[in-house]
PyMOL Python script that loads the backbone (N, CA, C, O; Angstrom):
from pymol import cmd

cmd.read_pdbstr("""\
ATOM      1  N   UNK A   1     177.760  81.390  89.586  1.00  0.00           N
ATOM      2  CA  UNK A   1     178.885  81.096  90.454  1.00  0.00           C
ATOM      3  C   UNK A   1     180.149  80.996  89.603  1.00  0.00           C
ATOM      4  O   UNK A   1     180.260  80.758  88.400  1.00  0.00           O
ATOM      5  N   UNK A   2     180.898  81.193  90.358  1.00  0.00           N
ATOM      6  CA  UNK A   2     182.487  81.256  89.423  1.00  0.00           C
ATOM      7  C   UNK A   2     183.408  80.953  90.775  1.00  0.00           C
ATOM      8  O   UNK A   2     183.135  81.170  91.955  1.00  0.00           O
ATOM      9  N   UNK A   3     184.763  80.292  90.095  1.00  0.00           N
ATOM     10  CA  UNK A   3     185.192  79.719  90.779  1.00  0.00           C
ATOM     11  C   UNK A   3     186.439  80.361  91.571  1.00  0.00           C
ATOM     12  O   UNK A   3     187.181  81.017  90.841  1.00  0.00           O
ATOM     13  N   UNK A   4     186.792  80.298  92.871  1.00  0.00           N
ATOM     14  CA  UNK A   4     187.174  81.009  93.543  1.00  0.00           C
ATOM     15  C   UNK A   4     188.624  81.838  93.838  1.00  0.00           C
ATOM     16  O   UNK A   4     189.549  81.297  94.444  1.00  0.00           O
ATOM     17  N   UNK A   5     188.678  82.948  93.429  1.00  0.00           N
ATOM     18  CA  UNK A   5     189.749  83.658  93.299  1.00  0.00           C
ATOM     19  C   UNK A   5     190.025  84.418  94.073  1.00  0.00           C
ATOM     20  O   UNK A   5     189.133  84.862  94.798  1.00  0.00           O
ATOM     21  N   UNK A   6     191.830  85.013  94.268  1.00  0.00           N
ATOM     22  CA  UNK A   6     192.057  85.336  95.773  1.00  0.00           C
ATOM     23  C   UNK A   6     192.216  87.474  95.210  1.00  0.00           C
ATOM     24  O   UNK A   6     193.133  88.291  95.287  1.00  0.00           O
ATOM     25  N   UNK A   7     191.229  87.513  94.862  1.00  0.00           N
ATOM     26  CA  UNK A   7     190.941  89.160  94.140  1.00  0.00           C
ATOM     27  C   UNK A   7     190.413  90.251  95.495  1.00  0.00           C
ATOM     28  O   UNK A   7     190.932  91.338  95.750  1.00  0.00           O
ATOM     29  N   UNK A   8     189.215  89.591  96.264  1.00  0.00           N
ATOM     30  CA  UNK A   8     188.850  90.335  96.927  1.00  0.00           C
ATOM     31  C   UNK A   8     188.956  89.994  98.923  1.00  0.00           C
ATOM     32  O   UNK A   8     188.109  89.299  99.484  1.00  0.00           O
ATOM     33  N   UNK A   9     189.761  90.438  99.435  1.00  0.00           N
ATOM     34  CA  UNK A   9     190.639  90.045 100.950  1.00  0.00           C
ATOM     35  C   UNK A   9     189.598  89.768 101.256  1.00  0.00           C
ATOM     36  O   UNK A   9     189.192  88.606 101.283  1.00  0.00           O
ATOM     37  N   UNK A  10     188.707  91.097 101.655  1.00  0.00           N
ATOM     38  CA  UNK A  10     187.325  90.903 102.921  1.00  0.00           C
ATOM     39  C   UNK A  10     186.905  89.400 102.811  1.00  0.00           C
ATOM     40  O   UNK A  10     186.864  88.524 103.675  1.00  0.00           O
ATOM     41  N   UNK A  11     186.512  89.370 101.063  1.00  0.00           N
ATOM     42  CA  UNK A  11     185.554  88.205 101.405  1.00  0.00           C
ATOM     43  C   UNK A  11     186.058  87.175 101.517  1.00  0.00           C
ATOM     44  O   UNK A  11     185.266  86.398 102.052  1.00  0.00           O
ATOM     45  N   UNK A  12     187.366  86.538 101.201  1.00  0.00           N
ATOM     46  CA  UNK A  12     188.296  85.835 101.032  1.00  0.00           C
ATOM     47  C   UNK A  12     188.300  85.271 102.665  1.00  0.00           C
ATOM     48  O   UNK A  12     188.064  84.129 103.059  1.00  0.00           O
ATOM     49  N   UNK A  13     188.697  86.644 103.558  1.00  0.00           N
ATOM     50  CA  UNK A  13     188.923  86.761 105.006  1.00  0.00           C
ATOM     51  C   UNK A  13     187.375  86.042 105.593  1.00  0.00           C
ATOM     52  O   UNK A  13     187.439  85.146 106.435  1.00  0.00           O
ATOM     53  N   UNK A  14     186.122  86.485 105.110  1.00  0.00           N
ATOM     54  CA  UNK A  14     184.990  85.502 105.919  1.00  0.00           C
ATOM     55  C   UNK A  14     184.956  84.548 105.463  1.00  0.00           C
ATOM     56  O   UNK A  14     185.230  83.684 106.296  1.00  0.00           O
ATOM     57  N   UNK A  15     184.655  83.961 104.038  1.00  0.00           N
ATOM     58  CA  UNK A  15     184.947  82.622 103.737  1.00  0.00           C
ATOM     59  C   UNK A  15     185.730  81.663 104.965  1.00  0.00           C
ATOM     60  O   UNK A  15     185.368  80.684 105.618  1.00  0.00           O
ATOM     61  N   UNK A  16     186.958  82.462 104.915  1.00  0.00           N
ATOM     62  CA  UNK A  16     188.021  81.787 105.648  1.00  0.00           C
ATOM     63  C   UNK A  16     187.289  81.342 107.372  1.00  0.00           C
ATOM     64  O   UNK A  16     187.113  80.270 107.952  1.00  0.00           O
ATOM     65  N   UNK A  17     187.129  82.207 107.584  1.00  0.00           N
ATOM     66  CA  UNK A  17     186.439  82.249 108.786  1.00  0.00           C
ATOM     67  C   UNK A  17     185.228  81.426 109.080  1.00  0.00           C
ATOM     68  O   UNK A  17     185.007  81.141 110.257  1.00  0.00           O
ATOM     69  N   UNK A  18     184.516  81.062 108.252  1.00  0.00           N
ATOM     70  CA  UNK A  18     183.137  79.942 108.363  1.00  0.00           C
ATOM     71  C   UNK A  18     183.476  78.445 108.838  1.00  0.00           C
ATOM     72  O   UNK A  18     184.415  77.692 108.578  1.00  0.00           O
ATOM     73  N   UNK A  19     182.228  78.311 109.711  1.00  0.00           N
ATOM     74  CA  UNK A  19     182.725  76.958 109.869  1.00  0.00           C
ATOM     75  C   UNK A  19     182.423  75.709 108.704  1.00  0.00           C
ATOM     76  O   UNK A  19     182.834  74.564 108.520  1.00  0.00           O
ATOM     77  N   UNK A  20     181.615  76.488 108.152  1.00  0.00           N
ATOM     78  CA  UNK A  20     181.328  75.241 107.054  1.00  0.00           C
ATOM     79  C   UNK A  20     182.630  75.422 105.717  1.00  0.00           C
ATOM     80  O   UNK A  20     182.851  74.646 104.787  1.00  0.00           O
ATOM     81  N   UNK A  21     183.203  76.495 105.995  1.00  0.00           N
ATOM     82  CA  UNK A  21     184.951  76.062 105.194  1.00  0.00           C
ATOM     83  C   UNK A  21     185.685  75.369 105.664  1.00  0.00           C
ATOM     84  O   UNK A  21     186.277  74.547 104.964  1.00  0.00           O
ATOM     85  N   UNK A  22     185.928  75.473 107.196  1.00  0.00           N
ATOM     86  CA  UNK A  22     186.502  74.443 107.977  1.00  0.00           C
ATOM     87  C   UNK A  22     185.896  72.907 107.645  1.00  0.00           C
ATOM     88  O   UNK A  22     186.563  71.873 107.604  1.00  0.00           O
ATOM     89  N   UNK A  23     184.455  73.045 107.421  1.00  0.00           N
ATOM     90  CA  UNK A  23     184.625  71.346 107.801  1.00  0.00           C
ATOM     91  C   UNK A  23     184.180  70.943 106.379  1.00  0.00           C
ATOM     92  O   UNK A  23     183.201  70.197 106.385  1.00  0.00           O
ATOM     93  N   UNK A  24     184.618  71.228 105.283  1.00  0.00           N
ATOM     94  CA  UNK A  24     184.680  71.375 103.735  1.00  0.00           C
ATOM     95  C   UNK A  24     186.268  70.771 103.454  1.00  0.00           C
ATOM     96  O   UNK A  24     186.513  69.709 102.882  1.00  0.00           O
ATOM     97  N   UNK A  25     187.190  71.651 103.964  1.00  0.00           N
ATOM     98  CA  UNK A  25     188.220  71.617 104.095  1.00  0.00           C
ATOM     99  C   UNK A  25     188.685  69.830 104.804  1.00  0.00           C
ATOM    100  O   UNK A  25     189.243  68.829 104.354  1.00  0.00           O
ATOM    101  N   UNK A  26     188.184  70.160 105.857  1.00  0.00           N
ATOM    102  CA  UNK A  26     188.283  68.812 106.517  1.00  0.00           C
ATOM    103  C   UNK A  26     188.341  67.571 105.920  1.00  0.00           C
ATOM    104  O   UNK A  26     189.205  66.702 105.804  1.00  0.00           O
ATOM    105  N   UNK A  27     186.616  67.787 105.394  1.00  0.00           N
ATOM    106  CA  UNK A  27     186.740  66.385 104.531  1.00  0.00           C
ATOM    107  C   UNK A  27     187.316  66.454 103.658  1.00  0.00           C
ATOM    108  O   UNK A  27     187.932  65.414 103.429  1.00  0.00           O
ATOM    109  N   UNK A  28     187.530  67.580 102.637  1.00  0.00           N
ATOM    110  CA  UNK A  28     188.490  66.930 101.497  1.00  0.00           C
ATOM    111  C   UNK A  28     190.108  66.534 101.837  1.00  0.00           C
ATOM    112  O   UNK A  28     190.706  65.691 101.168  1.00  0.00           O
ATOM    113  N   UNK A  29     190.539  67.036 102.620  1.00  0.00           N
ATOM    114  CA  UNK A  29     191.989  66.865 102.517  1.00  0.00           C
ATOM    115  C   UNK A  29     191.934  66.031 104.028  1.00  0.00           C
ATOM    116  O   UNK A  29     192.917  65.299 104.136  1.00  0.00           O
ATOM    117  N   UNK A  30     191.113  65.982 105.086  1.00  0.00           N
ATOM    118  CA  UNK A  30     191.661  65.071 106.409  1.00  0.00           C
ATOM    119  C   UNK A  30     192.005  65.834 107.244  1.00  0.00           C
ATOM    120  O   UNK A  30     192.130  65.261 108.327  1.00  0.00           O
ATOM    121  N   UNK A  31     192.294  67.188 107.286  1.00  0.00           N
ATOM    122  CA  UNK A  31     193.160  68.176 107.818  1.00  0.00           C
ATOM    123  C   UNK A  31     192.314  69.174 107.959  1.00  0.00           C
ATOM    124  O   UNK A  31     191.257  69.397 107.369  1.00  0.00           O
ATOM    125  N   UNK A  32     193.124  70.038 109.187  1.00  0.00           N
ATOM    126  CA  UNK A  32     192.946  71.533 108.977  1.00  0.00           C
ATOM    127  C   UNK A  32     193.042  72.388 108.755  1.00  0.00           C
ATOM    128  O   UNK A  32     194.265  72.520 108.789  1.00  0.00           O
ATOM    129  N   UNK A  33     192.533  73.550 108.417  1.00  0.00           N
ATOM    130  CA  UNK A  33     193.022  74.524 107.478  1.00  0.00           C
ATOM    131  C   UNK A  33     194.574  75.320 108.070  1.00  0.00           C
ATOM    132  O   UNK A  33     194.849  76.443 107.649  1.00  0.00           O
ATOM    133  N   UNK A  34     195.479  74.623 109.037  1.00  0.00           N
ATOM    134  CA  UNK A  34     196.660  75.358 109.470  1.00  0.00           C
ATOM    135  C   UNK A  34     197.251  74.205 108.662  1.00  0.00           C
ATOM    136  O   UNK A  34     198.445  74.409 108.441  1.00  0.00           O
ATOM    137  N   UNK A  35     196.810  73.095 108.168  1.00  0.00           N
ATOM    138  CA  UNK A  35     197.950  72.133 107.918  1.00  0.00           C
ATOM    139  C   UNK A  35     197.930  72.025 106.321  1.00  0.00           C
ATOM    140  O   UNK A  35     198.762  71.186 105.976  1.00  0.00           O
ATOM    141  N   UNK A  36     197.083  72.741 104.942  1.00  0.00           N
ATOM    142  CA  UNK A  36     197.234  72.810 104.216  1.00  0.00           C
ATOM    143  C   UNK A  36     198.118  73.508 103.739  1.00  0.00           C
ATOM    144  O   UNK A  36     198.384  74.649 104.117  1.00  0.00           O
ATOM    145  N   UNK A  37     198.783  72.775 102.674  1.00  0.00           N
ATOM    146  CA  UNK A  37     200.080  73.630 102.322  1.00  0.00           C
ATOM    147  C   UNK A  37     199.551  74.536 101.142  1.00  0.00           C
ATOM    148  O   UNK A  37     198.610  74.145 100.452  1.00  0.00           O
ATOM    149  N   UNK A  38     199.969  75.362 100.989  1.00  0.00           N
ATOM    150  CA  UNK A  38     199.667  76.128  99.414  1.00  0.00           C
ATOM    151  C   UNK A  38     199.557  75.508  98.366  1.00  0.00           C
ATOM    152  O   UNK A  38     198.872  76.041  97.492  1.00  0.00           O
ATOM    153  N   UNK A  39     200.036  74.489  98.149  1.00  0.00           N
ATOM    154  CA  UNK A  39     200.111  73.498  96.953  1.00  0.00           C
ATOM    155  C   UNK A  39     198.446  72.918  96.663  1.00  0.00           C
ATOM    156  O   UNK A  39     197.769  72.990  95.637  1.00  0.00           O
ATOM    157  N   UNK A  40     198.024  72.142  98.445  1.00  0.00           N
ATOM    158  CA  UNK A  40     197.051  71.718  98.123  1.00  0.00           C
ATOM    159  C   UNK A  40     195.721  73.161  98.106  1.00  0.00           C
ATOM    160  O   UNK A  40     194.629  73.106  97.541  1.00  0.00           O
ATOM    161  N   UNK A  41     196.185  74.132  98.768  1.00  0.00           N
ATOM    162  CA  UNK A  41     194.621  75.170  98.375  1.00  0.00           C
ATOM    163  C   UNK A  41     194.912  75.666  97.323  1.00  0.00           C
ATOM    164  O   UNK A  41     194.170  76.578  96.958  1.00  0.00           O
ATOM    165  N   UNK A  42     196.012  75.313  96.464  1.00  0.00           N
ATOM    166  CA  UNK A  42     195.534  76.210  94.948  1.00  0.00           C
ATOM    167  C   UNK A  42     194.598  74.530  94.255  1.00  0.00           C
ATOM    168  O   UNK A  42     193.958  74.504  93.204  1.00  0.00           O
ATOM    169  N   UNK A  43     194.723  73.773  94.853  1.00  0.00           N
ATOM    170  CA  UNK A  43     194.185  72.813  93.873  1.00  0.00           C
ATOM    171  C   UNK A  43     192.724  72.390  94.235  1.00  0.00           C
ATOM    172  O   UNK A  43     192.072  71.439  93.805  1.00  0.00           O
ATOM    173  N   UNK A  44     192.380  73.381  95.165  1.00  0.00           N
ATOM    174  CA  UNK A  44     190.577  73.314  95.506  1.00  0.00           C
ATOM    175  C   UNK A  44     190.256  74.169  94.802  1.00  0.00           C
ATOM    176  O   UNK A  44     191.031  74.900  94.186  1.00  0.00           O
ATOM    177  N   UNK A  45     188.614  74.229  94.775  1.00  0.00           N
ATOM    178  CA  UNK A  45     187.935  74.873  93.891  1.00  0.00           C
ATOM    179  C   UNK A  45     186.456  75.088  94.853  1.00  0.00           C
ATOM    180  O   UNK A  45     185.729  74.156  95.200  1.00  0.00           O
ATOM    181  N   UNK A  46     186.218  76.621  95.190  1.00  0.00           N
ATOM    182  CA  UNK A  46     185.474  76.332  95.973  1.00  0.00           C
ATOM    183  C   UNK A  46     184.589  77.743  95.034  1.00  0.00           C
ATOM    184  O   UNK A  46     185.105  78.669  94.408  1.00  0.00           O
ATOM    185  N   UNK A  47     182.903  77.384  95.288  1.00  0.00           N
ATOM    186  CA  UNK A  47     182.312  78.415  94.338  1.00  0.00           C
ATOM    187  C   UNK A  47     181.627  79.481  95.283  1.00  0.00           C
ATOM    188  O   UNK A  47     180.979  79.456  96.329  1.00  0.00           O
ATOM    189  N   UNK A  48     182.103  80.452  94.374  1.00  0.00           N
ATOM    190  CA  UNK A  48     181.029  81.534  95.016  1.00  0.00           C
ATOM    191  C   UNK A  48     181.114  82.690  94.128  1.00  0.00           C
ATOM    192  O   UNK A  48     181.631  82.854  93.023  1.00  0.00           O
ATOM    193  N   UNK A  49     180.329  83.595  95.085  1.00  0.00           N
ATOM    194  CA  UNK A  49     179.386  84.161  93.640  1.00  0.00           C
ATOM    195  C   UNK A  49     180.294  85.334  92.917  1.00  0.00           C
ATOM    196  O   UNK A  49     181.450  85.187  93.313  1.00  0.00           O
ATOM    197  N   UNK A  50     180.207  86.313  92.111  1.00  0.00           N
ATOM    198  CA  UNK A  50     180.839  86.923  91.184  1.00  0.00           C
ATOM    199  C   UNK A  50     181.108  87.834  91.940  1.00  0.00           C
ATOM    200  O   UNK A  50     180.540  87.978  93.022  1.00  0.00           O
ATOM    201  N   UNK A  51     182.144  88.708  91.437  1.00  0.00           N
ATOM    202  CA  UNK A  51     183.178  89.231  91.928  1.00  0.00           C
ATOM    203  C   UNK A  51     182.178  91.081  92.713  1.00  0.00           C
ATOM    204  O   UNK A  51     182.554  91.930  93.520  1.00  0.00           O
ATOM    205  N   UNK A  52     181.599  91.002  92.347  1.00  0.00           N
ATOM    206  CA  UNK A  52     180.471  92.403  92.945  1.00  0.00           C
ATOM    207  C   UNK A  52     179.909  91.937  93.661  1.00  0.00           C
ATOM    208  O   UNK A  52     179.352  92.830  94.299  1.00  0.00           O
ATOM    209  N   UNK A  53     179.638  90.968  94.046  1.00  0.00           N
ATOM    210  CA  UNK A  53     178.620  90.362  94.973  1.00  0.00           C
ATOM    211  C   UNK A  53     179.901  89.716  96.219  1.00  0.00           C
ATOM    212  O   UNK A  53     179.695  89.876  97.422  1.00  0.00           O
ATOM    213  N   UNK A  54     180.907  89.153  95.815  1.00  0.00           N
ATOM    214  CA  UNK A  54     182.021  89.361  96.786  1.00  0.00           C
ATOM    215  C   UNK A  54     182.156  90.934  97.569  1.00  0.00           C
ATOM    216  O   UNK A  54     181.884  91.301  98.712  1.00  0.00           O
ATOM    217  N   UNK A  55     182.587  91.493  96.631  1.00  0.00           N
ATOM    218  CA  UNK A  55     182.484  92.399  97.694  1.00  0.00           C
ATOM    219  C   UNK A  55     181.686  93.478  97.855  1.00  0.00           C
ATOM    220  O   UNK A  55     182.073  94.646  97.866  1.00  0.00           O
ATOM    221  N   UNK A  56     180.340  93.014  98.007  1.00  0.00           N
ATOM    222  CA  UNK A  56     179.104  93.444  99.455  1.00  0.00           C
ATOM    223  C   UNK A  56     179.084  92.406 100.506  1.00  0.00           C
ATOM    224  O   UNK A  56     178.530  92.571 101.593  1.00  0.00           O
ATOM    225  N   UNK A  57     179.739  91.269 100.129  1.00  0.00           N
ATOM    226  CA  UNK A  57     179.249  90.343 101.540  1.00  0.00           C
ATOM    227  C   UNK A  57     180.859  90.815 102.078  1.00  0.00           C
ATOM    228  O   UNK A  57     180.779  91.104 103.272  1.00  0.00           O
ATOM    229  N   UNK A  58     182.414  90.993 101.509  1.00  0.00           N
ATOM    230  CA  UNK A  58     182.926  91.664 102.037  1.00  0.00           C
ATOM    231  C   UNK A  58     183.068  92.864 102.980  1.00  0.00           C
ATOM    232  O   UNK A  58     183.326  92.586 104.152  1.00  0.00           O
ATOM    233  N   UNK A  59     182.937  94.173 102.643  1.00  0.00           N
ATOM    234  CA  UNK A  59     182.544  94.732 103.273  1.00  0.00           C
ATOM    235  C   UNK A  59     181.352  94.842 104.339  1.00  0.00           C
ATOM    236  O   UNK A  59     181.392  95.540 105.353  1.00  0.00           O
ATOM    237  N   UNK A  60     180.331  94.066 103.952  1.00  0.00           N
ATOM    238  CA  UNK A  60     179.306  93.899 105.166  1.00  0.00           C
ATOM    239  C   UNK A  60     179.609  93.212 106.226  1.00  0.00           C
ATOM    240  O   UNK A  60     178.950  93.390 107.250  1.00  0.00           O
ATOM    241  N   UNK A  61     180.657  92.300 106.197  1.00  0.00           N
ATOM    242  CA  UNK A  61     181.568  91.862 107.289  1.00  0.00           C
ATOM    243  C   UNK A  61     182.889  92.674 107.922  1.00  0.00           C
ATOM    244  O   UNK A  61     183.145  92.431 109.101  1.00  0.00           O
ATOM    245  N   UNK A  62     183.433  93.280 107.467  1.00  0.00           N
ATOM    246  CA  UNK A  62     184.109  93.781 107.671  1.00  0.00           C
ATOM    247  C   UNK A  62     183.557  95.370 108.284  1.00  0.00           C
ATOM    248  O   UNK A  62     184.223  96.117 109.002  1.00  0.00           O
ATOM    249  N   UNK A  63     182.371  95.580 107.848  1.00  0.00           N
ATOM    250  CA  UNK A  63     181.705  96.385 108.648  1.00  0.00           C
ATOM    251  C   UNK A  63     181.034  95.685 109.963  1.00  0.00           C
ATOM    252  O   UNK A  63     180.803  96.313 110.996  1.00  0.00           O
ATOM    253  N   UNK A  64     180.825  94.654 109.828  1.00  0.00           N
ATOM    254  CA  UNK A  64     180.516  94.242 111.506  1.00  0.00           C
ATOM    255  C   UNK A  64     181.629  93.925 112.022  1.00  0.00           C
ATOM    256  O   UNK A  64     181.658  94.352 113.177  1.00  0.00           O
ATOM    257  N   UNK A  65     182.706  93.308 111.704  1.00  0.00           N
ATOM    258  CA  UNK A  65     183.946  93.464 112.327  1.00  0.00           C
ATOM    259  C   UNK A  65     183.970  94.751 113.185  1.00  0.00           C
ATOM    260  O   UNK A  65     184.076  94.886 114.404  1.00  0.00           O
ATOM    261  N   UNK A  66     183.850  95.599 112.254  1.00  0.00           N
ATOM    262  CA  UNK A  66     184.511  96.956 113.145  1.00  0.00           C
ATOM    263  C   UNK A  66     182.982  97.523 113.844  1.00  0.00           C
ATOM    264  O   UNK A  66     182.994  98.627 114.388  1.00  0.00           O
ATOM    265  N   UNK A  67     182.023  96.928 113.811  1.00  0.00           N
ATOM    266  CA  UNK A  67     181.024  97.278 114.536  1.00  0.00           C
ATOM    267  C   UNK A  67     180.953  96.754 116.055  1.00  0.00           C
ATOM    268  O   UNK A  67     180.510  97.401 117.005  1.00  0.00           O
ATOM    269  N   UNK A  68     181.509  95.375 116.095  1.00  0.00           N
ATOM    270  CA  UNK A  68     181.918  94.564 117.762  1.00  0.00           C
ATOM    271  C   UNK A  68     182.916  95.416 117.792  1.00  0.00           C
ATOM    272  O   UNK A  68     182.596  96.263 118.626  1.00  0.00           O
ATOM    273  N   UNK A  69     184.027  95.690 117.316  1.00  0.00           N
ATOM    274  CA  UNK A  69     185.592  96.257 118.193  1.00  0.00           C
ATOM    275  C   UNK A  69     184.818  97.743 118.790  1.00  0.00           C
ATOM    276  O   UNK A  69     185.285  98.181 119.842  1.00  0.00           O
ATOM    277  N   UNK A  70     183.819  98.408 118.237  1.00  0.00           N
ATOM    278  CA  UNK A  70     183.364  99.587 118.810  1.00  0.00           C
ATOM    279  C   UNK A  70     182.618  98.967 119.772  1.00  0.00           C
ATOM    280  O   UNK A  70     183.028  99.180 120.913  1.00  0.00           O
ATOM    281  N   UNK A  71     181.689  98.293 119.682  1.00  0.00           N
ATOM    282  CA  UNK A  71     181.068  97.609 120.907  1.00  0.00           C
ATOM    283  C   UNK A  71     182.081  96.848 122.170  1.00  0.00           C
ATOM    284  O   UNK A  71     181.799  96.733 123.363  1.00  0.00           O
ATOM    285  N   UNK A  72     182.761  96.599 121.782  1.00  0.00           N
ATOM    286  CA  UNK A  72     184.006  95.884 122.579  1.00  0.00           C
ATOM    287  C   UNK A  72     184.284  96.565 123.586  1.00  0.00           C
ATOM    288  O   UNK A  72     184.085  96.286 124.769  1.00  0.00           O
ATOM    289  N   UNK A  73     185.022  97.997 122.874  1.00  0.00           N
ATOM    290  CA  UNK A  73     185.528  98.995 123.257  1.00  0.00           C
ATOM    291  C   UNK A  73     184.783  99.959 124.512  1.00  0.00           C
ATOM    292  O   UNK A  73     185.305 100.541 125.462  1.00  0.00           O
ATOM    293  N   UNK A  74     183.489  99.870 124.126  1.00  0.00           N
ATOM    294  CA  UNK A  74     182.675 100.535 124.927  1.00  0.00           C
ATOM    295  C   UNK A  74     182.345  99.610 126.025  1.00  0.00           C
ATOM    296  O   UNK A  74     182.210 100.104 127.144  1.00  0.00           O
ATOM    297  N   UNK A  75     182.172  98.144 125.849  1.00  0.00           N
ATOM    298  CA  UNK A  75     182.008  97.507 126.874  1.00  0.00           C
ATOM    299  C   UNK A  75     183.418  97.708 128.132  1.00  0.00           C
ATOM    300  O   UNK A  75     183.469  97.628 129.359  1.00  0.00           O
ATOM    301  N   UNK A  76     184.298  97.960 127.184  1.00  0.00           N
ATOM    302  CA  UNK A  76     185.546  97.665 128.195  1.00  0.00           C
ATOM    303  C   UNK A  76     185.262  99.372 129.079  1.00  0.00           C
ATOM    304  O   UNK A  76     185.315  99.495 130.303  1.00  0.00           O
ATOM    305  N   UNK A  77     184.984 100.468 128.146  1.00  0.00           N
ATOM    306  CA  UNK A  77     185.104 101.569 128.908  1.00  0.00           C
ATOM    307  C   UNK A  77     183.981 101.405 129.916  1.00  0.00           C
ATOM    308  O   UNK A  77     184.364 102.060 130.886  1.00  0.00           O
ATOM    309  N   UNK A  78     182.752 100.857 130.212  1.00  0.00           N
ATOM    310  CA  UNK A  78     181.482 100.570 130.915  1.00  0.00           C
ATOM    311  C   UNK A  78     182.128 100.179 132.193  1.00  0.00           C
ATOM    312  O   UNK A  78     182.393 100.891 133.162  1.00  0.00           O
ATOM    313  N   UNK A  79     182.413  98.392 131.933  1.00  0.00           N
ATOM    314  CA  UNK A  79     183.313  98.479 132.790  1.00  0.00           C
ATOM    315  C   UNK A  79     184.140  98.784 133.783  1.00  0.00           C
ATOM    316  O   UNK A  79     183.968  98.575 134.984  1.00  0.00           O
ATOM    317  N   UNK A  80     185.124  99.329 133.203  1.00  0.00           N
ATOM    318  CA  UNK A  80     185.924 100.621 133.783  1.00  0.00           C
ATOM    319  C   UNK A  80     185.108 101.420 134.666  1.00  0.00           C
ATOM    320  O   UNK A  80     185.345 101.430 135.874  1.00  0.00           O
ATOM    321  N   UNK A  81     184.215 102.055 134.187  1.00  0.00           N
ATOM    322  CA  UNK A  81     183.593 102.738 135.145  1.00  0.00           C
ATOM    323  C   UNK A  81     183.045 102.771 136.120  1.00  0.00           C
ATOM    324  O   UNK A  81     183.279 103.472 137.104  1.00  0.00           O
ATOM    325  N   UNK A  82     182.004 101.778 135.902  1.00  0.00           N
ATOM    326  CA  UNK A  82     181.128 100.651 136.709  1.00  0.00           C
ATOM    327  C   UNK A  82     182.410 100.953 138.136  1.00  0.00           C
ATOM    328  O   UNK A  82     182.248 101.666 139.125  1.00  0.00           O
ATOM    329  N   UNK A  83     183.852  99.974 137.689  1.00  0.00           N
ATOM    330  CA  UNK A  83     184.926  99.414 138.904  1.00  0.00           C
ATOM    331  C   UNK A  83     185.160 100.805 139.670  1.00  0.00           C
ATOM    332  O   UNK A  83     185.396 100.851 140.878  1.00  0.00           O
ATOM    333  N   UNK A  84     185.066 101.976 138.810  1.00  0.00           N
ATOM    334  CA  UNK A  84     185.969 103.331 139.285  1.00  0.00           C
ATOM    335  C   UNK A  84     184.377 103.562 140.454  1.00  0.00           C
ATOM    336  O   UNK A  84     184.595 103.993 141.586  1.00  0.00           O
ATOM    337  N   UNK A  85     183.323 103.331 140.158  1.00  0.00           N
ATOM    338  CA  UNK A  85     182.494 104.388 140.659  1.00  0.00           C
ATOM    339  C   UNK A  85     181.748 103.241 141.738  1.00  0.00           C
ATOM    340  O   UNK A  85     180.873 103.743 142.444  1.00  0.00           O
ATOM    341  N   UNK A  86     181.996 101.784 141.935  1.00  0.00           N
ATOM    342  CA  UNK A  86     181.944 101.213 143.447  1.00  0.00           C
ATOM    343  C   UNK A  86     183.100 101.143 143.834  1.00  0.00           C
ATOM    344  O   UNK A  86     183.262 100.391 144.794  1.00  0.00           O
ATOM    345  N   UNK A  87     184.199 101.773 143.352  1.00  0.00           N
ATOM    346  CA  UNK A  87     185.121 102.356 144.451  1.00  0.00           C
ATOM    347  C   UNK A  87     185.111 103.712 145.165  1.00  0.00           C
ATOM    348  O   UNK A  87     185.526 104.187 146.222  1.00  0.00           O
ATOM    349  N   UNK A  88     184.575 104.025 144.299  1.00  0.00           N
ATOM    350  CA  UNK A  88     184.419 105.823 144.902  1.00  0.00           C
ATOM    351  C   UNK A  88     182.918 105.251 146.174  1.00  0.00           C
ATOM    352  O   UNK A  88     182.515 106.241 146.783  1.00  0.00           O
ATOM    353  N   UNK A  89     182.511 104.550 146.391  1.00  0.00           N
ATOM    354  CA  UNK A  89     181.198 104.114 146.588  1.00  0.00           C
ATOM    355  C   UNK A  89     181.588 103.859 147.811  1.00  0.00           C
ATOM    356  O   UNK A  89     181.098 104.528 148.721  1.00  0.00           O
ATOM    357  N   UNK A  90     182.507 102.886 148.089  1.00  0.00           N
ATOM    358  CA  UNK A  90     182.806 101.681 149.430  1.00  0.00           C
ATOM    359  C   UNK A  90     183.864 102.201 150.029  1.00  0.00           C
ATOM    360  O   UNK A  90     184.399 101.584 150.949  1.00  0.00           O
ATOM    361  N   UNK A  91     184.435 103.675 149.516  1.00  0.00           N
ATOM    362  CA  UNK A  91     185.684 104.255 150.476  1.00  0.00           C
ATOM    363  C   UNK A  91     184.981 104.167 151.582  1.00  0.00           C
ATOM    364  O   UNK A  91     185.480 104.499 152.658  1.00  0.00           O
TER     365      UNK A  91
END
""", "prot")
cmd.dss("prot")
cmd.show_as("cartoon", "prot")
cmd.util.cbc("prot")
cmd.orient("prot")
């Protein structure tokens, strides 16, 4: 483990996103992560693992990211259709 540097976004971006950073965060400072100022997150130290291994859990999130917005997407076009075709139905 090595200690945490702002090198790689993705993983930076899920970190951020966990709830167990949130409630890490919490207890050390009382607060939430909108109310830390920059001052106090350069002065945490949070571990994780080396910088290659950042980013595969990076990108493997960021590949499911964009794996729901395609699923999203298709749900919304389903949808859509579904509404278009019991209207064509109940004229």
């Amino acid at each position: 483990m090595s200690a945490f540097r702002g090198e790689n976004g993705n993983y930076i971006n899920a970190l951020l996103s966990t709830d167990n950073f949130q409630k890490e965060v919490h207890k050390s400072l009382g607060a939430t992560i909108n109310q830390i100022t920059g001052k106090d997150f350069s002065m945490m130290i949070f571990p994780t693992p080396k910088f290659g291994e950042q980013q595969k859990i990076g990108a493997f999130f960021k590949q499911l990211d964009y794996t729901i917005a395609l699923h999203q997407k298709e749900l919304e076009n389903l949808k859509a259709l579904k509404k278009t075709l019991l209207n064509l139905m109940f004229v």
